[in-house]
C-alpha positions as CSV (number, residue, x, y, z in Angstrom):
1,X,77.2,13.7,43.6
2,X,78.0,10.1,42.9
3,X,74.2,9.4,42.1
4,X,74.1,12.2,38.9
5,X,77.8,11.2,37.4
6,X,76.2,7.2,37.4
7,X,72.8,8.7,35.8
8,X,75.0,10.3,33.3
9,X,76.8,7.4,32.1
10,X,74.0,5.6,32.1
11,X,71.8,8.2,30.1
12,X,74.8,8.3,27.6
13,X,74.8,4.3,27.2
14,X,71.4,4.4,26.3
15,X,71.9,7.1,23.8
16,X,74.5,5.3,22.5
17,X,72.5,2.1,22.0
18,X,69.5,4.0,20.6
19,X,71.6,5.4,17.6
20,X,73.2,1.9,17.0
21,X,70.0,0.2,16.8
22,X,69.1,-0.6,13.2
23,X,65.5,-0.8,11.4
24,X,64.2,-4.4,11.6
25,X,61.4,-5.8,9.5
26,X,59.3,-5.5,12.2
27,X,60.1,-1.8,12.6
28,X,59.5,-1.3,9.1
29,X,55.9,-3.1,9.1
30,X,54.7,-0.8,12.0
31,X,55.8,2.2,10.8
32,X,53.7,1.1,7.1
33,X,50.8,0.1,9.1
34,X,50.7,3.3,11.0
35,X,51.7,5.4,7.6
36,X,48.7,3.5,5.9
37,X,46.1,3.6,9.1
38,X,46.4,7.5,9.4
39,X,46.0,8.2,5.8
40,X,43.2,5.9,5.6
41,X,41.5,6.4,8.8
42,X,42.6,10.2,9.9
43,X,43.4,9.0,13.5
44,X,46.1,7.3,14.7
45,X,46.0,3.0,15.4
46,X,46.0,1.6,18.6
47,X,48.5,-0.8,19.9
48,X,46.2,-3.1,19.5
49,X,45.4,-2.7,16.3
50,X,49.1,-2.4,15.0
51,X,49.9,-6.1,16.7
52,X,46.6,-7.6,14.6
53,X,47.8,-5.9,11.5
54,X,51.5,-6.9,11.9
55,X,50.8,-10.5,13.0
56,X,53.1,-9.5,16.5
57,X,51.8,-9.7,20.3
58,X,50.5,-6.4,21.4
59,X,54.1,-6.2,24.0
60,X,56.1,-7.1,21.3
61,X,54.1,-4.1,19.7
62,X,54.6,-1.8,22.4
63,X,58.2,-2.6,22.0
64,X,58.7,-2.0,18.8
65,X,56.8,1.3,18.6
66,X,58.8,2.1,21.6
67,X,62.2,1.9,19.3
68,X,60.7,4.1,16.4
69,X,60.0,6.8,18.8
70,X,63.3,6.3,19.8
71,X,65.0,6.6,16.7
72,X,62.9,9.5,15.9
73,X,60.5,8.2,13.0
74,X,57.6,8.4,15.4
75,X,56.4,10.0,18.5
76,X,53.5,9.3,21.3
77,X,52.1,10.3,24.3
78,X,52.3,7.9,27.5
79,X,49.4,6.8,28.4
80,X,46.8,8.0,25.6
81,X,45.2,5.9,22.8
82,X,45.9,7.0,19.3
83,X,48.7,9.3,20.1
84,X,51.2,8.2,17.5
85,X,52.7,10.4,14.8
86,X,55.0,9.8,11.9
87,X,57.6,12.7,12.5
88,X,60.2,11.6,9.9
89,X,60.0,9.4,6.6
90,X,61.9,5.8,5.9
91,X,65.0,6.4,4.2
């Protein structure tokens, strides 16, 4: 019983953080790259691909791709190349 109330809380914290976490310039170049990558080239980049276009490490990639999907502007699969998808537009 103890285990689910903790895994609540802590499932609500990281709710909480998710909405309070603001677009950085770095969120806003990957989402670009991947806006311009798709229309250009049909299929979706890789990670790797993002980093070299962003000028970022392929983790710090990961990470920030990781926060759009997050927030909602993008989704992926785990696990699969060239799963990203623009769900929402910038505001």
């Amino acid at each position: 019983m103890r285990y689910y109330i903790a895994m609540d809380k802590l499932l609500n914290k990281q709710d909480e953080s998710a909405r309070l976490l603001s677009l950085q310039l770095s969120h806003v170049a990957a989402y670009r790259f991947i806006e311009k990558y798709i229309k250009k080239n049909i299929v979706a980049p890789e990670m790797e691909e993002i980093a070299k276009g962003i000028k970022l490490t392929v983790r710090q990639t990961y990470r920030v791709v990781d926060e759009l999907c997050d927030l909602g502007y993008t989704s992926k699969q785990k696990y699969k190349t060239r799963s990203i998808k623009i769900v929402k537009p910038l505001q």
